[in-house]
N, C-alpha and C positions, 0 to 999 in steps of 0.2 A: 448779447454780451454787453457788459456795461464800461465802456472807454470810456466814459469820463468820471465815472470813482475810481480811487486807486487807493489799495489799503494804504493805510496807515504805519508804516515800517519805521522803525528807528531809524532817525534824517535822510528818511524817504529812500533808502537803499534796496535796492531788490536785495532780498532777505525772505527765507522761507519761513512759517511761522513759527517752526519748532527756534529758529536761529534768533527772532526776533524776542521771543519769548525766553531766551537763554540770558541775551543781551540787554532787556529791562531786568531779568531775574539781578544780574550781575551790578546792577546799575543802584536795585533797590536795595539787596544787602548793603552795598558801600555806602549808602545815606542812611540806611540805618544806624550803622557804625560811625558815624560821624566821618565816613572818610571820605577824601577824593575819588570820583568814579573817572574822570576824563583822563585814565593813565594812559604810558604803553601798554599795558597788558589788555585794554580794552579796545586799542589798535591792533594789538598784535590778534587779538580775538577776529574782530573784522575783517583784519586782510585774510585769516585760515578760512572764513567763511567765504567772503568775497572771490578770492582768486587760491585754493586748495592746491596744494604740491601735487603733484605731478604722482603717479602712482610708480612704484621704484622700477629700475629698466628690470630686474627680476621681476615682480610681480604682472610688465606688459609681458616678458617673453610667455613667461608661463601662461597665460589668456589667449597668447595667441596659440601659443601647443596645443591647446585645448578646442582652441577652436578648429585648427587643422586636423586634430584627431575624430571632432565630431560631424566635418567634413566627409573627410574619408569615409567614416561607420556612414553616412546620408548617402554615399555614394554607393555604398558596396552592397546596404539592403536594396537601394532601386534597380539593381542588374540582376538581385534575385528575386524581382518582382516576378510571381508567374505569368501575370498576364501579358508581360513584356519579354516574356521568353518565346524565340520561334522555334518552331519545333519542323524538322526538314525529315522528308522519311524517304527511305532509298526508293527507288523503283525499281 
């Protein structure tokens, strides 16, 4: 592994490359246009990237339903394992 390169990220932020790449895109339209790039809206981009909302208290309940559902289904094919069934025979 190479620790002592480190890409090259817009002012050096840990930033994925798709984000990095979103955020020079963003930077080079507005110099194109003659306009100012160092807005809010190029913070407000950052911090969504940087530190992401929280996913809504619906969408965790629901992840976790699901995962308790697929819990369950894990649990209820391994008691119909056959090899794990004992089989007792009268005498």
């Amino acid at each position: 592994m190479n620790e002592g390169i480190q890409a090259e990220t817009f002012r050096g932020l840990p930033l994925t490359d798709d984000q990095d790449r979103e955020i020079r895109h963003y930077i080079h339209t507005k110099q194109r246009r003659g306009e100012q790039w160092d807005t809010a809206e190029l913070q407000a981009m950052l911090t969504d990237m940087l530190d992401p909302p929280e996913a809504a208290d619906d969408d965790a309940q629901a992840t976790e339903d699901c995962m308790a559902t697929e819990r369950a289904t894990a649990q209820g094919e391994e008691s119909l394992d056959p090899d794990r069934v004992l089989v007792h025979h009268a005498h």
